[in-house]
Legacy VTK file of the C-alpha trace (Angstrom):
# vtk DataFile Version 3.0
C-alpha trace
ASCII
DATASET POLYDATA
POINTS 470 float
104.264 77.159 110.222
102.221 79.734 108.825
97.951 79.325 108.557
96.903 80.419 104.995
93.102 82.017 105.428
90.648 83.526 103.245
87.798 86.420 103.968
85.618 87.081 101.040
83.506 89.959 101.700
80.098 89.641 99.164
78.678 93.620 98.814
76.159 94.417 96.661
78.740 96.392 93.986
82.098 94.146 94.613
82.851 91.314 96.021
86.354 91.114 97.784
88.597 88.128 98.538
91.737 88.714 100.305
94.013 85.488 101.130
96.744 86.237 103.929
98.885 84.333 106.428
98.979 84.241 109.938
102.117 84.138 111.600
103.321 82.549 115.373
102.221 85.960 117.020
98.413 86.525 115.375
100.410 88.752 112.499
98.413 89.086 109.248
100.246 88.867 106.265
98.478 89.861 103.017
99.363 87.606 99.857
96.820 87.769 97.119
93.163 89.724 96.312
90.956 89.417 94.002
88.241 92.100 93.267
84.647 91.403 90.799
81.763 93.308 90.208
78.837 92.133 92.147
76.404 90.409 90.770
73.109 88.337 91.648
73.236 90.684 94.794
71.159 93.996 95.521
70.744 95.684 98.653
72.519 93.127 100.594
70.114 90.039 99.384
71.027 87.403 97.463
68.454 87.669 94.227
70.379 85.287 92.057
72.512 82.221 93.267
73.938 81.573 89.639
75.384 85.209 88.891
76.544 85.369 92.448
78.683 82.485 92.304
80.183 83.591 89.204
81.436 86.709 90.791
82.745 84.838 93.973
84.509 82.831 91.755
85.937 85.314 89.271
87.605 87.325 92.911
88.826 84.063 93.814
90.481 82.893 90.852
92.450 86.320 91.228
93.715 85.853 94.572
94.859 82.149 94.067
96.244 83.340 91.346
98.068 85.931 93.160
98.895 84.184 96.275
100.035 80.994 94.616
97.369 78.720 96.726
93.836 77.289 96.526
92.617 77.283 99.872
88.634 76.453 99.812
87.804 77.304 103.000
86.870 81.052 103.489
85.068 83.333 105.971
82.584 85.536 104.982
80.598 88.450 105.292
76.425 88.172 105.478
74.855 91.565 105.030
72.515 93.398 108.216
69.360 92.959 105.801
69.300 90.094 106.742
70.174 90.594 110.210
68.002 91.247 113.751
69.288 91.074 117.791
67.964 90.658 120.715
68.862 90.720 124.325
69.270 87.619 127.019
70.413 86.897 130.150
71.680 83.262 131.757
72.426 82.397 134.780
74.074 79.618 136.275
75.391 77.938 139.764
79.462 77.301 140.059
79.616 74.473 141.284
83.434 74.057 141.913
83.470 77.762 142.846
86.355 79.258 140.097
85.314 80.068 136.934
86.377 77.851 133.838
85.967 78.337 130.572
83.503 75.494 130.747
81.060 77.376 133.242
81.453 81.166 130.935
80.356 78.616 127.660
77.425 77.382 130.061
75.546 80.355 131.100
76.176 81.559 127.864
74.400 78.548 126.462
71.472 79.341 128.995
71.395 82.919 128.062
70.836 81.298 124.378
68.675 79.124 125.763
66.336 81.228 127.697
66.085 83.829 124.185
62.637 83.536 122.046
64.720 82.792 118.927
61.848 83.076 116.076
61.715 79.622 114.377
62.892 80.804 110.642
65.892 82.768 111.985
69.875 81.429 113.102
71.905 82.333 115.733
75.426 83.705 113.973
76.505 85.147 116.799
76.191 85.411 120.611
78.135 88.615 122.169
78.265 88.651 126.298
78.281 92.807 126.952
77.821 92.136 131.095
79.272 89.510 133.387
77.989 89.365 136.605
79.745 87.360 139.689
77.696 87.289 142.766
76.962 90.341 143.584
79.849 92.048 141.378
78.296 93.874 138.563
79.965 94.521 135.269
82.703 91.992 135.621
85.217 92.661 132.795
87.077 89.346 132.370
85.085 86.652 134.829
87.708 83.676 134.014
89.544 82.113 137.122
87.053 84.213 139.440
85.745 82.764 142.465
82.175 82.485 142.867
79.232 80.681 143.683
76.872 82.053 140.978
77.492 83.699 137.595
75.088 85.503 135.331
75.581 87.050 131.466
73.714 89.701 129.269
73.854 88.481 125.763
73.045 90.567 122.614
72.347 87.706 120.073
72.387 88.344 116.361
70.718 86.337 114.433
69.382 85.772 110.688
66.733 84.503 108.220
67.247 80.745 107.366
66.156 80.938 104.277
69.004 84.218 103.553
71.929 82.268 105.352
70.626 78.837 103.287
71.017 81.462 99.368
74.197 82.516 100.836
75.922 79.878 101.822
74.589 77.904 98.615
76.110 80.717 96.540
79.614 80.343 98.152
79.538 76.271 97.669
79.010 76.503 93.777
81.928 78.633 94.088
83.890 75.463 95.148
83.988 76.795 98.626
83.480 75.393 102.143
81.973 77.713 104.905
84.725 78.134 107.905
83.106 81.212 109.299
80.169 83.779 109.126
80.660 87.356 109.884
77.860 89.910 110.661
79.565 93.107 107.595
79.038 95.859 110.174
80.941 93.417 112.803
83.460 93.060 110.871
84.092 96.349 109.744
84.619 97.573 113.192
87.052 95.435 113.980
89.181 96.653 111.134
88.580 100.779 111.610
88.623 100.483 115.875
90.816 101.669 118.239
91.292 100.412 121.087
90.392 103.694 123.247
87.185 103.705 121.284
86.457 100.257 122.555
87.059 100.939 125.622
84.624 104.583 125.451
82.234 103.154 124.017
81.508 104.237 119.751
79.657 103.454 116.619
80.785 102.229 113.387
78.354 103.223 110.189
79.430 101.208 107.115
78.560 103.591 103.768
78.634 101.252 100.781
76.826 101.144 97.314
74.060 99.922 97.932
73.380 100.268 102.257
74.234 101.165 105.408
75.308 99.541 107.865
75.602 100.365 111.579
76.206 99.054 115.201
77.185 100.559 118.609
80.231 98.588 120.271
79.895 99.130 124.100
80.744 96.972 127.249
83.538 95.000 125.273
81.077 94.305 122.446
77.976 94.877 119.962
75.111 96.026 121.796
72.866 96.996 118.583
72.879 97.129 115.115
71.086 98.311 112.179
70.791 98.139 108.500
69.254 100.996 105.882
69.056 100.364 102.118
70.736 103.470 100.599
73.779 103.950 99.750
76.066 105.801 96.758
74.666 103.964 94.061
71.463 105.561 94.981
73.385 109.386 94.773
74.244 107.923 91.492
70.583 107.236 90.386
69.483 110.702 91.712
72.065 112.558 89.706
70.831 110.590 86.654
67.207 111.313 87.204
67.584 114.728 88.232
70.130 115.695 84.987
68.666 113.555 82.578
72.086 111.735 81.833
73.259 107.945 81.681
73.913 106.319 84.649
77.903 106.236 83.621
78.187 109.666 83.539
76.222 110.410 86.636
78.991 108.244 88.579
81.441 110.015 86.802
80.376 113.532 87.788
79.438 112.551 91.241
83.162 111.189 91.727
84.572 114.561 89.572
82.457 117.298 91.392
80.897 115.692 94.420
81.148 118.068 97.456
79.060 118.250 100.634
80.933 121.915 101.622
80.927 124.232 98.890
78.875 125.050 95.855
79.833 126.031 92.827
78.280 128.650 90.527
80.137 126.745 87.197
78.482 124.667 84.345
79.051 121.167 82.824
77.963 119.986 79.375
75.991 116.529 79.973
75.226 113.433 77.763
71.378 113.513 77.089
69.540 109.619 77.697
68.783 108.353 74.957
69.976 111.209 72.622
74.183 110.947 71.321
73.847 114.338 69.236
72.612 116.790 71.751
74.235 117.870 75.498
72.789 119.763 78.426
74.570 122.760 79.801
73.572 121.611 84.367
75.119 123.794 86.659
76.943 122.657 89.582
75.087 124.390 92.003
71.739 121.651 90.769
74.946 118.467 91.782
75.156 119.685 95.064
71.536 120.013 95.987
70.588 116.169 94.859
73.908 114.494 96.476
73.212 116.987 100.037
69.766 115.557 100.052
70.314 112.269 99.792
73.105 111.830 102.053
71.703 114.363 104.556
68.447 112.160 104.391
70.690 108.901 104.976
72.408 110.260 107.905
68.861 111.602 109.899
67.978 108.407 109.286
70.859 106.876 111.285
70.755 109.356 113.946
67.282 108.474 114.516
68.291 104.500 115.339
70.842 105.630 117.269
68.768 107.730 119.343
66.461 104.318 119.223
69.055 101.926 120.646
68.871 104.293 123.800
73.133 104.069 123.919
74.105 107.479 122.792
74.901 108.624 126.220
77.494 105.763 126.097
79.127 106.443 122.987
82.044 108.369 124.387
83.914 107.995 121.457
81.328 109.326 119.055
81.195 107.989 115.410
82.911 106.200 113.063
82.282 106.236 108.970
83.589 103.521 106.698
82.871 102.647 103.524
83.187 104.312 99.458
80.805 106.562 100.167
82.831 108.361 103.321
85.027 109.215 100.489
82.620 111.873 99.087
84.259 115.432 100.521
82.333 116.998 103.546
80.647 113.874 104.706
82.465 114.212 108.097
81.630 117.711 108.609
78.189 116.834 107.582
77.316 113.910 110.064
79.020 115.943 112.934
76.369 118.649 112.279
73.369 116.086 111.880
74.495 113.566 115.362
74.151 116.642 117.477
78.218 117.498 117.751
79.439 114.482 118.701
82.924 113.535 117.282
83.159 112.162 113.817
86.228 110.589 111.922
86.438 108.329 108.500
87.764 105.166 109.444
90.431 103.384 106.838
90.890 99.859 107.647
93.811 98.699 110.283
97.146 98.512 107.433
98.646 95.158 106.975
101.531 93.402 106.384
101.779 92.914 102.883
98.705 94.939 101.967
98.436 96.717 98.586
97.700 100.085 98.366
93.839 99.041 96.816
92.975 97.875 100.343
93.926 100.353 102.435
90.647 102.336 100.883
87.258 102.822 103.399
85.524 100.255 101.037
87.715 97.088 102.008
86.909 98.069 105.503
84.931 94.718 105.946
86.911 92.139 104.316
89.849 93.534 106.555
87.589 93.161 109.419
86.695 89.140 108.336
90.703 88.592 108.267
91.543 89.810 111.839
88.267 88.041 112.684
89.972 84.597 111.843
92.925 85.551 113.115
91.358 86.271 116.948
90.267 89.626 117.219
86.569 88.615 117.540
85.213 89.237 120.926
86.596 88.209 124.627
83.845 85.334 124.424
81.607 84.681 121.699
79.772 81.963 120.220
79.344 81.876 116.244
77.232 80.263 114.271
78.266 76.336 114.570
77.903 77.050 118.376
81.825 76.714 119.279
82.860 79.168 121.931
85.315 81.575 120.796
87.923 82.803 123.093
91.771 83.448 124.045
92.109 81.571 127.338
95.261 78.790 127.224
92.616 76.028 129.517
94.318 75.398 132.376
93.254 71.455 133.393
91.487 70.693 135.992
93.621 69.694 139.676
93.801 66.126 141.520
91.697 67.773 144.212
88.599 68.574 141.997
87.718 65.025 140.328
84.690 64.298 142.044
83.829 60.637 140.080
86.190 58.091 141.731
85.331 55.608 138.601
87.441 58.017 136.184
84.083 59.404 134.286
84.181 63.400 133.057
81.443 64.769 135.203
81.850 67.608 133.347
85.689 68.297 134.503
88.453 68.404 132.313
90.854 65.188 132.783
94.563 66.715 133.611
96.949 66.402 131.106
100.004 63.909 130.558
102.562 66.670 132.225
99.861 66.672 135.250
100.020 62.634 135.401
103.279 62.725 135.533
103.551 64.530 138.468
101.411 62.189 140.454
103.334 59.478 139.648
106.932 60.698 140.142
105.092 62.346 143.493
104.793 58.776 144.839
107.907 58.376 145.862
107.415 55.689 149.302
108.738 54.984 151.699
111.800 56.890 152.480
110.991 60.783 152.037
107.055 60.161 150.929
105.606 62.773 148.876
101.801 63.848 148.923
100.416 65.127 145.607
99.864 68.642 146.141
96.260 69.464 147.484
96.104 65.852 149.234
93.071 65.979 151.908
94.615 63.007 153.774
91.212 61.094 152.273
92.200 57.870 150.638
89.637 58.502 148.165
92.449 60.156 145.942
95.072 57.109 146.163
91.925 55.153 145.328
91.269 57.062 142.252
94.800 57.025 140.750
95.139 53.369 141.517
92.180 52.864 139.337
93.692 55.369 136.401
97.130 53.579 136.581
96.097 49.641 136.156
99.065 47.983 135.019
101.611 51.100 136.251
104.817 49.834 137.637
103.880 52.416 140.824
100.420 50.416 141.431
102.148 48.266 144.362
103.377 51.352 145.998
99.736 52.904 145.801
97.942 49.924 146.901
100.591 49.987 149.743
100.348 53.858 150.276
96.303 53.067 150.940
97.221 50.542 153.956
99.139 53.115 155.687
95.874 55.754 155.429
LINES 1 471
470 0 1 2 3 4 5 6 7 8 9 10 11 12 13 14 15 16 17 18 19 20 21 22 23 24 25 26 27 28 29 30 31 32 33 34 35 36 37 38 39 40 41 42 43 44 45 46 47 48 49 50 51 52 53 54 55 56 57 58 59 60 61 62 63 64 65 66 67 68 69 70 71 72 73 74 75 76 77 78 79 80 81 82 83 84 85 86 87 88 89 90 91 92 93 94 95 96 97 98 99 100 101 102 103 104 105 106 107 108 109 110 111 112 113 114 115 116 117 118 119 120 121 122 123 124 125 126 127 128 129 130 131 132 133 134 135 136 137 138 139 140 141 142 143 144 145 146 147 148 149 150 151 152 153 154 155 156 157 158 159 160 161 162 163 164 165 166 167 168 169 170 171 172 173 174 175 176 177 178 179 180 181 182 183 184 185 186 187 188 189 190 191 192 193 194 195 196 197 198 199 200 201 202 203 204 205 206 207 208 209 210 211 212 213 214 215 216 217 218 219 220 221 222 223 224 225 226 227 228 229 230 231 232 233 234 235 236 237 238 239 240 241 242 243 244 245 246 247 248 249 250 251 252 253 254 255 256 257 258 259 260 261 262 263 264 265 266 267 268 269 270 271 272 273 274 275 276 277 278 279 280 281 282 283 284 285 286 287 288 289 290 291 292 293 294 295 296 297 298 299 300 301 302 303 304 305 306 307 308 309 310 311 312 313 314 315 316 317 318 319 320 321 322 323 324 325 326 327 328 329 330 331 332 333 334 335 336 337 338 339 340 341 342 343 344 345 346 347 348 349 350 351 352 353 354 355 356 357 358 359 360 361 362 363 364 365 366 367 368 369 370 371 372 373 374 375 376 377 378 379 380 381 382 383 384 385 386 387 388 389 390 391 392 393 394 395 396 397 398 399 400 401 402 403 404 405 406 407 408 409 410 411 412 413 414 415 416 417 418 419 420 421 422 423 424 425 426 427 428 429 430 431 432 433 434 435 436 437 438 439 440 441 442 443 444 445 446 447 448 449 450 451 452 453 454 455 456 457 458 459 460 461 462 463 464 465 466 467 468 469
């Protein structure tokens, strides 16, 4: 059967909820979205819990509606203002020698461990960009390895307390439940990534309203990310300033005659502020000069943390742009001039099944990104915010030959399943034609253990007898 799941993406100008299914084979399947103005919200920050919730709630109504269901659990989106990472490293002793998924989710626990987490700040999420095993540097995958030590970079994000506490009160008096929280530059490259550019090495810049958003994906995952508080609603405000016209109109004309490549020698009549009779004659030439310096500004500014994180050389893929504002014309050709010529593209989110045409623009980027999040496309190995390890492995249990406790307890090993007990017992099969469960040591430590898991088994006589004959 098919899991229903919700993403609500909460920008500063919209807030998105998108409601989809998820069939047998990780398939997304879009069935209802709801779009609202943003309110309570500026520059990422929550500055008013009340109007907040009332837009959540107005772009959920709209997708229930649409999809026919009232799920209340949803992931969501928390904006990089709020955000900050740091590096860490753990390392850890194998103690069985192969790898489990038990011992990657311990030194990843020491690596959180061992970081100097500030006290009014949360761990959302903890990213492994290095696996070491031994002496084997830059291990890709370290599951099922064998090894006697392992050791893990860590790039942890985390956030203010008091942001994630406004947030996530905003959502509940919008009848929700918390399942999941996102980093919105995270989540945004996972819906406009290739896989090549994973694999090369690339960063995603997220160009909303209000901010920017950016991080460099290297090593299998994030390795830095930053956040800067302009975006198109601040072209907007220029425009108005600068050509003394409403704030309407200024959208309207940076929408109509917005262009980064070409100027233009024609005239528009504008709206005065404040003033219905009279209209200014602007020419186009004065459009281009406010919306070239403000973007061109925006961009230096980028290129500037980039060259901070100290990972250009390993972008091999170059950029990615996302976002409403990559839809102004020459913004490409403009941020391949200012990042030094390395390769640019717009990124549109990844199309899915079901989706309406009104997602496939730049701007739903992120809530795209918070749907294939749920549905497994996070990181090889992460840990999110309520600590649980995220990953793909099917756990193999543990075999007969590694239980160390002969009175039954864990000691940290995973019990074998029912198929695995099975086995043993059908493996018994004495005298004639006696079979040894496989891995048998010839120790009657094992027969001792089973006899003590099986009290009350119809084969308990055979094993007490099997113990006699060792």
């Amino acid at each position: 059967m098919a899991e229903t799941i919700l993403a609500i993406d909460i920008g500063s100008t919209k807030i998105a909820a998108v409601i989809a299914e998820v069939g047998p084979d990780n398939s997304l399947t879009v069935t209802g979205h709801g779009i609202a103005r943003s309110q309570g919200v500026k520059k990422g920050v929550i500055t008013n819990i009340e109007l907040a919730a009332k837009s959540i709630k107005k772009a959920l109504a709209d997708a229930r509606r649409i999809a026919g269901n009232n799920i209340s659990v949803a992931t969501i989106s928390i904006s990089n203002a709020y955000a900050r990472s740091l590096n860490s490293t753990g390392i850890v002793n194998i103690p069985h020698q192969d790898i489990s998924i038990k011992e990657i989710k311990r030194v990843m626990d020491t690596a959180l461990y061992n970081a100097n987490i500030p006290n009014e700040f949360e761990v959302i999420h903890v990213l492994p960009y290095n696996f070491k095993v031994d002496e084997q540097d830059f291990i890709e995958d370290p599951y099922g390895m064998n090894a006697s030590r392992m050791e893990v970079d860590v790039n942890i994000i985390i956030t203010q307390k008091s942001a994630l506490s406004n947030l996530t009160k905003a959502v509940r008096s919008a009848g929700l439940e918390i399942g999941g929280i996102v980093l919105n530059s995270y989540a945004s490259a996972l819906a406009v990534m290739g896989e090549d550019e994973r694999e090369l090495g690339v960063c995603v810049i997220d160009m909303g309203g209000q901010t920017s958003n950016m991080i460099v994906h290297v090593g299998n995952s994030i390795r830095y990310n930053d956040f800067l508080a302009v975006g198109s609603n601040h072209i907007t405000n220029d425009l108005s300033m600068a050509l003394h016209t409403p704030l309407e109109t200024a959208e309207k004309v940076k929408i109509r005659h917005g262009n980064l490549l070409e100027k233009s020698n024609e005239s528009i009549e504008l709206p005065v502020i404040g003033d219905t009779e009279n209209r200014n004659t602007i020419s186009l030439e004065i459009v281009h000069s406010v919306i070239l310096a403000r973007v061109e500004e925006a961009l230096m500014i980028l290129s500037k943390s980039l060259d901070k994180s100290a990972l250009r050389e390993q972008i091999g893929a170059g950029i990615v742009l996302t976002g409403g504002l990559t839809k102004l014309k020459g913004i490409r050709e403009l941020a391949q001039a200012i990042f030094h010529g390395m390769p640019v593209r717009i990124g549109l989110p990844r199309e899915l099944g079901g989706m309406y045409d009104e997602l496939k623009d730049p701007a739903f980027s992120t809530v795209v990104g918070l749907l294939l999040y749920q549905a497994g496309e996070h990181t090889q190995y992460e840990i999110d915010h309520s600590k649980t390890l995220l990953h793909h492995k099917e756990v193999q249990t543990t075999n007969v030959t590694d239980i160390a406790d002969i009175g039954g307890e864990e000691a940290s090993l995973e019990s074998p399943n029912r198929h695995e007990r099975e086995e043993i017992d059908l493996g018994l099969e004495l005298p004639e034609g006696r079979k040894q469960p496989a891995g048998f040591d010839g120790e009657g430590d094992l027969f001792a253990t089973i006899s003590k898991k099986r009290e009350g088994n119809p084969f308990s006589r055979f094993v007490n007898w099997a113990k006699q004959l060792f």
